[in-house]
C-alpha positions in Angstrom: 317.0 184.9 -8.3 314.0 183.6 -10.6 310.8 184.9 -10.6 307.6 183.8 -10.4 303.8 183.9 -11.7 302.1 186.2 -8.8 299.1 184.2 -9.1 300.7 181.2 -8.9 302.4 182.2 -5.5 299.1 183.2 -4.2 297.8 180.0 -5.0 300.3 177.3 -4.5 302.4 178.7 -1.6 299.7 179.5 1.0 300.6 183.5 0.7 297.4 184.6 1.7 296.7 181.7 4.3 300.0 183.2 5.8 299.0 186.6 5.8 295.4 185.4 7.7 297.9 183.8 10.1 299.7 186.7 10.6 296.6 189.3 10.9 295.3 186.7 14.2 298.7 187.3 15.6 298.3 191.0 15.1 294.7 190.2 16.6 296.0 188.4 19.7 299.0 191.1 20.5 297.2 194.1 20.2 295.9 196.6 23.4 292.4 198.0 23.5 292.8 201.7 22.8 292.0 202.3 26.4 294.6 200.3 27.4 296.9 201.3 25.0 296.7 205.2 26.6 297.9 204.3 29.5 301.3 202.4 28.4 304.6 204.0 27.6 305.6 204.3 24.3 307.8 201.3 24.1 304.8 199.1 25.0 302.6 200.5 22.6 300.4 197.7 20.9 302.2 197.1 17.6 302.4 194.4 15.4 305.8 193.5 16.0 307.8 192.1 18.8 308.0 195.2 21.4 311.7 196.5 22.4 311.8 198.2 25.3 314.9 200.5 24.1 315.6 203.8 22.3 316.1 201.8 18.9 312.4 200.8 19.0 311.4 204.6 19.3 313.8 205.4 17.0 312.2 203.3 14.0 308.7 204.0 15.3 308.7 207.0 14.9 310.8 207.5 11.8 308.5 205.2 10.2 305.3 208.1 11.3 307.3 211.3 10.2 309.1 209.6 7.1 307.7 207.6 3.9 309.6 204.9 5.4 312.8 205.3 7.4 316.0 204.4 5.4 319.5 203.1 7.3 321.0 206.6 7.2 318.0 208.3 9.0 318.3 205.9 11.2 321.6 206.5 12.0 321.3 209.7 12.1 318.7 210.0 14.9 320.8 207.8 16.9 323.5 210.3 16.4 321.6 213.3 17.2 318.9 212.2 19.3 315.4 211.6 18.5 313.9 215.3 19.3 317.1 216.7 17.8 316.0 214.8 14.1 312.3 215.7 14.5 313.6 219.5 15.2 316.0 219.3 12.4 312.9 217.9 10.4 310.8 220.8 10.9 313.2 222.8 10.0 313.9 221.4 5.9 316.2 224.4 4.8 318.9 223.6 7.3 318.7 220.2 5.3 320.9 220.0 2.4 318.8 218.6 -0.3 320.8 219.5 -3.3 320.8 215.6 -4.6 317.1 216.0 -5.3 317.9 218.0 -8.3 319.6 215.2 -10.2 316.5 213.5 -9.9 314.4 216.2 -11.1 316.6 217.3 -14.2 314.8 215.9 -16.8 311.5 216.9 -15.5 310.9 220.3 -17.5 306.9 221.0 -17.5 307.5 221.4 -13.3 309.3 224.9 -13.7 307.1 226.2 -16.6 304.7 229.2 -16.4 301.0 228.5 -17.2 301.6 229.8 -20.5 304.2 227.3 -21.7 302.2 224.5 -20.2 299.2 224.9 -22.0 301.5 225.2 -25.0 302.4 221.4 -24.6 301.3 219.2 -27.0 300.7 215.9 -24.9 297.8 217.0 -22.9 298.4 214.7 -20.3 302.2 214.9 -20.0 302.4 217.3 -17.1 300.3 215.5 -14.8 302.0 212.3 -15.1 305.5 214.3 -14.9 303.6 216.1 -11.7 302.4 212.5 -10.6 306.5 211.3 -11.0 307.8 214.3 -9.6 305.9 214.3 -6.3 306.9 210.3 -6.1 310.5 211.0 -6.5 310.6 213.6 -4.0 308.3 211.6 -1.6 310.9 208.5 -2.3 314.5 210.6 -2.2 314.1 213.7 -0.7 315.7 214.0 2.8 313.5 216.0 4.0 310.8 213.6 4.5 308.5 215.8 7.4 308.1 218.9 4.4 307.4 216.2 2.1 304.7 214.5 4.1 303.4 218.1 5.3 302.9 218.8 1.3 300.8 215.2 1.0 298.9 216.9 3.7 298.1 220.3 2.3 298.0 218.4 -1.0 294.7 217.2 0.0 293.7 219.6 2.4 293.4 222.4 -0.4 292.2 219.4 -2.8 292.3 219.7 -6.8 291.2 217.4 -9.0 293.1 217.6 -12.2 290.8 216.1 -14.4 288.4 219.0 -14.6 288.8 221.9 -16.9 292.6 222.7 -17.1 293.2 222.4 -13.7 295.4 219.7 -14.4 297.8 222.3 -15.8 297.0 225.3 -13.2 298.5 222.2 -10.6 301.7 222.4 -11.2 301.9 226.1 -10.4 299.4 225.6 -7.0 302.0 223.2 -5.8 305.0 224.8 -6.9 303.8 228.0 -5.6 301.5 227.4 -2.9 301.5 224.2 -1.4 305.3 223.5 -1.3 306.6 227.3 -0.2 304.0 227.4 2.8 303.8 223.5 3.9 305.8 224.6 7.2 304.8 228.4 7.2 302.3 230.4 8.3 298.5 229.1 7.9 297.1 232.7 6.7 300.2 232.6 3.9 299.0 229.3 2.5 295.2 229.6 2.4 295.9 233.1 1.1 298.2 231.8 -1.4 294.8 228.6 -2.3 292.8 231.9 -2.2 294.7 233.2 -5.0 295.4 229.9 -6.8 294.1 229.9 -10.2 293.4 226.2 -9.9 291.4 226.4 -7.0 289.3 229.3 -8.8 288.8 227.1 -11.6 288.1 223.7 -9.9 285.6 225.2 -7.5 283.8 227.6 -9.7 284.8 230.8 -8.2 286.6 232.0 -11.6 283.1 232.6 -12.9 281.1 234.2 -9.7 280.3 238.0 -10.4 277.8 240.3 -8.7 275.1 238.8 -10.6 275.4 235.3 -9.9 277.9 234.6 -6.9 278.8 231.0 -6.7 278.8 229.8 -3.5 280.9 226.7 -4.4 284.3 227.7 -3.1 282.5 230.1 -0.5 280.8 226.9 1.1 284.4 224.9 1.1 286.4 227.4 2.2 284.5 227.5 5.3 283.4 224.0 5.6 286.6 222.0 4.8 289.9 224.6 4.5 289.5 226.7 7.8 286.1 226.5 10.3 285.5 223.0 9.5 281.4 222.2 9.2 281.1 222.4 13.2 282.6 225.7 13.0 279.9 228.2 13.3 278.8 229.6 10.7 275.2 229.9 8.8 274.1 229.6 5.2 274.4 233.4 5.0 277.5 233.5 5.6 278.1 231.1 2.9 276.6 233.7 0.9 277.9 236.6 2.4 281.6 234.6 1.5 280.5 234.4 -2.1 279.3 238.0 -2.5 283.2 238.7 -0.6 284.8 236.8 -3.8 283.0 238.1 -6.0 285.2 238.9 -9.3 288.2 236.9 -8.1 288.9 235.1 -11.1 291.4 233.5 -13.6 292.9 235.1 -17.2 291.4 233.0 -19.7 293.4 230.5 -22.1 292.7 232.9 -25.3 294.8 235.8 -22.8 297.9 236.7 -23.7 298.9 235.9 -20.3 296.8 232.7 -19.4 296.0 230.6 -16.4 296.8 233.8 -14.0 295.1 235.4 -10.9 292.9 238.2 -12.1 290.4 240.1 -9.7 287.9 242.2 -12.3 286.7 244.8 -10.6 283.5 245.1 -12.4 282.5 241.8 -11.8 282.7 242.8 -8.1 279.6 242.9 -5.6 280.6 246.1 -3.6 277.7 246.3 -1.5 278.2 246.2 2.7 278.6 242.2 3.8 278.7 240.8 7.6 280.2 237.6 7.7 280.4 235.7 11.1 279.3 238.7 12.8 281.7 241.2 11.5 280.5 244.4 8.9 282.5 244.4 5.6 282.0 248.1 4.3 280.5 248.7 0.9 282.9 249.9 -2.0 286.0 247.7 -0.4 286.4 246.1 -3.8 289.2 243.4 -3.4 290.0 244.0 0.4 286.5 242.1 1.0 288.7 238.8 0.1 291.8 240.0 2.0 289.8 240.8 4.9 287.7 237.8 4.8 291.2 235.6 4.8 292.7 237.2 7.8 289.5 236.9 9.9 289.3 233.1 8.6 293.5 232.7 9.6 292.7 234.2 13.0 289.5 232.4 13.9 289.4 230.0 17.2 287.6 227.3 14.8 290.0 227.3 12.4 292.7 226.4 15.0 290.9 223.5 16.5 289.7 222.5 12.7 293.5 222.6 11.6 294.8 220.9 14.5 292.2 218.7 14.8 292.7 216.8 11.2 296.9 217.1 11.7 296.3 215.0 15.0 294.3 212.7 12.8 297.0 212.6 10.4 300.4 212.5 12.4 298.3 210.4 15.4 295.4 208.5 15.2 291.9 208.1 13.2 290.2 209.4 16.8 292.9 212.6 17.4 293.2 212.7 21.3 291.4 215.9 22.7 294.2 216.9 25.0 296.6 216.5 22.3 293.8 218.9 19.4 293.4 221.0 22.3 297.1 221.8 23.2 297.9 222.3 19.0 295.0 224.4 18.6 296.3 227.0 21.7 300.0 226.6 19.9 297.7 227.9 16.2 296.5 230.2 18.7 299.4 232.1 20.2 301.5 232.0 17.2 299.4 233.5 14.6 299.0 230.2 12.5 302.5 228.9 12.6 302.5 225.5 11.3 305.8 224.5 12.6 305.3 225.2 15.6 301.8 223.0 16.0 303.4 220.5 14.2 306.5 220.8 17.1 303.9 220.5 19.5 302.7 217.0 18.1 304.8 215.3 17.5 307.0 216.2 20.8 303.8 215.0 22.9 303.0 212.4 25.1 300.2 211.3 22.7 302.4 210.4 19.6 304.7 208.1 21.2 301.9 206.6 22.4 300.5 205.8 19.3 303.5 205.0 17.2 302.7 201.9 15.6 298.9 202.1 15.4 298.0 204.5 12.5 297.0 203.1 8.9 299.0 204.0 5.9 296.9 205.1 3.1 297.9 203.9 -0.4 300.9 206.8 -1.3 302.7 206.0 2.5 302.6 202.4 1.7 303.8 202.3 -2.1 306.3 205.2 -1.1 307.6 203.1 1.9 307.9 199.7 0.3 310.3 201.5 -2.0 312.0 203.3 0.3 312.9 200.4 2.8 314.0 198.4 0.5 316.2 200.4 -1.4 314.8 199.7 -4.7 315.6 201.4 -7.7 312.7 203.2 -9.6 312.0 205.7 -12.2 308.4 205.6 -11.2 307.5 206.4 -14.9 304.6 203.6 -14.8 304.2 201.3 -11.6 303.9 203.3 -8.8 301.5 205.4 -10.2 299.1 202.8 -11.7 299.7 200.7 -8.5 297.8 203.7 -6.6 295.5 203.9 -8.6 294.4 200.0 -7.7 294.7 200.7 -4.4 292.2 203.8 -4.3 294.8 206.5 -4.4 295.6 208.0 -7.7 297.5 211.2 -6.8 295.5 214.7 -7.7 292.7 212.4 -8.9 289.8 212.8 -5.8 287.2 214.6 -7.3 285.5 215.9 -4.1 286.7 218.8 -2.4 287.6 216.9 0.8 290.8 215.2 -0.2 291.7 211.4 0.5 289.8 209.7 2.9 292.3 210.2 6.6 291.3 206.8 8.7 292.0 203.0 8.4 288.3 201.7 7.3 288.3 203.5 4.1 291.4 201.9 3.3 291.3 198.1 4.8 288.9 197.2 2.3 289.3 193.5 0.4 289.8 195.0 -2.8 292.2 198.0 -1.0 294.4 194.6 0.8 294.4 192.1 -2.3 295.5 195.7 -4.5 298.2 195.4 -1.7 299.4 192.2 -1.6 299.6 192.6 -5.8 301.9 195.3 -5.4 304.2 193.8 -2.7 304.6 190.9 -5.2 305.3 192.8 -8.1 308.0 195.0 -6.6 309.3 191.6 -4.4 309.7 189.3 -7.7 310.8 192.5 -10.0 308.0 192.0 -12.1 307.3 196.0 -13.4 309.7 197.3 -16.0 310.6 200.6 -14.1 311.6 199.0 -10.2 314.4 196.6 -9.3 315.0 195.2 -6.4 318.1 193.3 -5.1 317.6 191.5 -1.8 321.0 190.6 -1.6 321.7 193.9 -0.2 319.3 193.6 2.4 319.9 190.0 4.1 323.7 190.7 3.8 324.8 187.1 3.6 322.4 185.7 5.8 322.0 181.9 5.2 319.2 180.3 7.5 315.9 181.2 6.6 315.4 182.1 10.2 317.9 184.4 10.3 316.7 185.8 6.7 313.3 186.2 8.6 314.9 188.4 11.4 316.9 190.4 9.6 314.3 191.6 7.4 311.6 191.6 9.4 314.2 194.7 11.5 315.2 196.3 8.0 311.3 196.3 6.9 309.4 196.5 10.4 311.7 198.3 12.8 312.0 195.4 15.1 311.7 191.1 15.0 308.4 190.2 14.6 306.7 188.2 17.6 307.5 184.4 18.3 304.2 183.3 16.6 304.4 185.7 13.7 308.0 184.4 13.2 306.8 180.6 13.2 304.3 181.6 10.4 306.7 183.4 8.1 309.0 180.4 8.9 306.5 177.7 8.0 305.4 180.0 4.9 308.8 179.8 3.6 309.5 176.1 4.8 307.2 175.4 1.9 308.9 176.8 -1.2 311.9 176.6 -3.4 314.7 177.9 -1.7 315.2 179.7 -5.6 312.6 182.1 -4.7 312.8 181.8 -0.7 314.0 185.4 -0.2 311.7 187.3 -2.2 308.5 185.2 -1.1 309.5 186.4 2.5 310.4 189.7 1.6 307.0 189.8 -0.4 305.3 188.8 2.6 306.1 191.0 5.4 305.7 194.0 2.5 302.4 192.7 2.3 301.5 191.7 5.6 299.5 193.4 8.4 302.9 194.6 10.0 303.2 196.4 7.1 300.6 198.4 6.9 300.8 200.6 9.8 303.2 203.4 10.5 
C-alpha cells in the first residue's frame, strides 16, 4: 500500500468535509440526555447503527472499561458473559499477565531505587521510559480495568514531573503507590500519596516545619484528594492540616539514602490541633498525620467526593445522583474498598445506559487507535509526542487537579485537527516507531462497501448508520483505490464515532 502526504489528503480528498458530514449524522441520531435515561442500553444514543443484541453490549462496554477492546476480549466476554468479564476485571491478579514482562525487559530505570535513578546520566531518560512504560502497559496489558483505574489515580493524586526532581520520585509513586492500591483500599492509597516523597516535593510539604507550615499540600489534600472543595471544611482547618504535617518530609539528594520518606521530629508542631471538629492532642508527634489520614479515609464527604469523580469517569461528564449516591454508601459500608464501588458502577443501570456517550480524553483515544487495530508500536516517539498535540502529555499537568475529566475541554478545534493528524499518521504508517497492516483487518474484503462494514464493526463495535455509511462510501468513491483502505481506516479513527467510548 503507498502512502500519502497528510496534508494533501486533507486537502484534495474532502477528509474533513467527510468528517463534518459525519459529525451531522451523529447530530441527527443522537437522544437528548433526558431522553436518553429512559432507554435501555441497547438503544442508547450512539454514533453508530444501534443493535439490539448482546454483541452491541458486549463492544460497548468493552470499549468504556478497556483502552479499546481487542478480538480476544471480545471473545472472551462472549464466552463468559459480560458481568463474569467485568468481575474477572476487577479482580487483575486472577489475570495471567505474565506476557507484559517481555515488553517491559528492556525498561530498567522502572525497578530502580531513588538512589540509582538520580545516579542516571540522561536527566530525562526515566520519564520518557516512565511515559513508554505506562503506554505499553495501557496498549498490552490484559488487565485493562487496573490499568485504566491507575490513569485514574494517576491524575487524582497528580504530579507534575517537571518540577524539582519529582520527575524521578515518579517512578517510585507509581510503582509503589498508585499501581499496588489502584483496586485496594482508599485509606491504603492516600496513605501511601501521604507518604510519597513526590507528592512532598511537588506540593511543598517537604519543607513545612513548625515555623512556617505550608499549607500547600494541606489545602489539596482536602480540597481535591478526599473532601472535595464542597466538603466542609474551613480555612482553619487548612491550617490546622498543615500544622498536622508538619515535619513530614523527604531525605535530601546530598543523603546517603536520597529521595526517601523522612518525618523529623524536630521540625514537628506538637501543639493540640482540631481539625473538622475533632481534638488532636499535643505531643502526638507523627500520629497527627496518621490520624488525620484515617479520619479523611472514613469521612462521609470523601465517599461522595470519590464516587462522585469515578461516576464522572466510568459514566458521564454530569455523574447521575442515584448512581454517586449508591457508590458513595458502597465507600461507606466497606471501609473504602475500591473494588467494590467500582463493582457497583459499572454493574448499574446507569452505565449501560450511557455506553456510547462519554468523551475520550487524548491517552484513551491514542491508546485505543492502537489497540483496535492491532498495530505494532514501540512507542519510543509517536504516541507520546502525539499527546502532547492533543493536550495530554502524560505526568505533564502542572496543577494539582489532574487532566481535565469532561468532553468540552477536550472537543476543541486544535484538540480535533491534533486528532485527525494522528489518525493519519498511524493509518498511512507515517511515524517511524508504528506499523500498521490493514490487510489483517478487512480479511479479503473486496467492495469498498463491504471494506466499510467490516471496519467500521472492528473499529466501532457495530456498522455505522445508513447515512454515515453513504458518506464514508462517497469519501472513498473519490480516491485511488491504491490508498482506498487506509483513507477509510483513517477516517473512522478520526471521525466523531471514534471519539466516544
Amino acid at each position: 500500500m503507498e502512502t500519502l502526504n497528510r496534508r494533501e489528503l486533507l486537502k484534495i480528498s474532502g477528509f474533513a468535509g467527510a468528517l463534518a458530514a459525519l459529525s451531522v449524522c451523529q447530530a441527527e441520531n443522537a437522544l437528548t440526555p433526558a431522553a436518553a435515561a429512559s432507554v435501555t442500553p441497547a438503544h442508547n444514543p450512539s454514533p453508530v447503527a444501534q443493535i439490539d443484541d448482546e454483541d452491541w453490549l458486549i463492544h460497548q462496554t468493552l470499549r468504556r472499561i478497556t483502552f479499546g477492546p481487542r478480538i480476544e476480549e471480545i471473545e472472551r466476554a462472549k464466552e463468559i458473559g459480560l458481568d463474569n468479564f467485568i468481575d474477572e476485571q476487577l479482580a487483575p491478579k486472577t489475570i495471567d499477565d505474565t506476557e507484559m514482562g517481555s515488553y517491559l525487559s528492556d525498561i530498567e530505570s522502572i525497578f530502580m531505587s531513588p538512589e540509582e535513578l538520580l545516579e542516571i546520566e540522561q536527566r530525562g531518560q526515566p520519564v520518557r521510559e516512565l511515559i513508554q512504560t505506562t503506554l505499553l502497559r495501557a496498549i498490552h496489558s490484559k488487565r485493562q480495568l487496573y490499568e485504566l483505574m491507575v490513569d485514574f489515580w494517576s491524575n487524582h493524586f497528580n504530579l507534575y514531573v517537571r518540577k524539582s526532581f519529582v520527575g524521578l520520585l515518579k517512578i517510585i509513586d507509581d510503582r509503589d503507590v498508585i499501581r499496588p492500591h489502584a483496586l485496594g483500599n482508599f485509606h491504603d492509597i492516600l496513605s501511601g500519596s501521604a507518604h510519597s516523597p513526590a507528592m512532598l516535593v511537588y506540593l511543598d510539604n517537604a519543607q513545612s516545619n513548625q515555623r512556617h507550615p505550608n499549607e500547600n499540600y494541606a489545602r489539596e489534600l482536602l480540597e481535591l484528594h478526599t473532601l472535595g472543595v464542597s466538603g466542609g471544611y474551613t480555612h482553619k482547618d487548612v491550617e490546622e492540616v498543615a500544622r498536622a504535617l508538619t515535619g513530614w518530609s523527604v531525605t535530601n539528594p546530598r543523603d546517603d539514602k536520597p529521595g526517601y520518606f523522612q518525618y523529623r521530629s524536630r521540625l514537628h508542631d506538637n501543639g493540640e490541633k482540631t481539625i473538622l471538629g475533632q481534638t488532636f492532642p499535643a505531643g502526638q508527634g507523627i500520629e497527627d498525620g496518621e490520624q488525620l489520614l484515617e479520619m479523611l479515609a472514613e469521612h462521609p464527604s470523601t465517599a461522595q467526593y470519590i464516587s462522585e469523580k469515578l461516576v464522572r469517569r466510568f459514566v458521564s461528564d454530569d455523574p447521575p445522583v442515584s448512581l454517586v449516591s449508591q457508590a458513595a454508601e458502597t465507600f461507606n459500608s466497606t471501609s473504602g474498598n475500591i473494588q467494590k464501588v467500582m463493582s457497583t458502577i459499572l454493574h448499574s443501570e446507569e452505565f449501560r445506559a450511557s455506553l456510547g456517550s462519554k468523551f475520550k480524553r487524548p491517552y484513551e483515544y491514542t491508546v485505543s487507535a492502537l489497540r483496535v487495530t492491532g498495530a505494532q508500536t514501540s512507542v519510543e516517539r509517536s504516541p507520546g509526542s502525539f499527546l502532547t498535540q492533543m493536550g495530554q502529555p502524560l505526568f505533564n499537568w502542572a496543577p494539582p487537579n489532574g487532566f481535565p475529566d469532561n468532553a468540552d475541554a477536550w472537543s476543541t478545534t486544535n484538540g480535533m485537527l491534533a486528532r485527525w493528524n494522528y489518525a493519519l499518521s498511524v493509518s498511512f504508517n507515517a511515524t517511524r516507531d508504528t506499523e500498521l497492516n490493514w490487510d489483517d483487518l478487512i480479511n479479503s474484503t473486496n467492495s469498498t462497501s463491504d471494506v466499510i462494514s467490516t471496519l467500521s464493526n472492528r473499529l466501532l463495535g457495530a456498522p455505522l448508520s445508513d447515512d454515515s455509511h453513504q458518506v464514508v462510501l462517497e469519501f472513498a468513491n473519490k480516491l485511488n483505490p491504491d490508498i482506498k483502505i487506509q483513507a477509510i481506516g483513517a477516517l473512522l479513527i478520526a471521525s466523531p464515532q471514534f471519539q466516544y467510548r
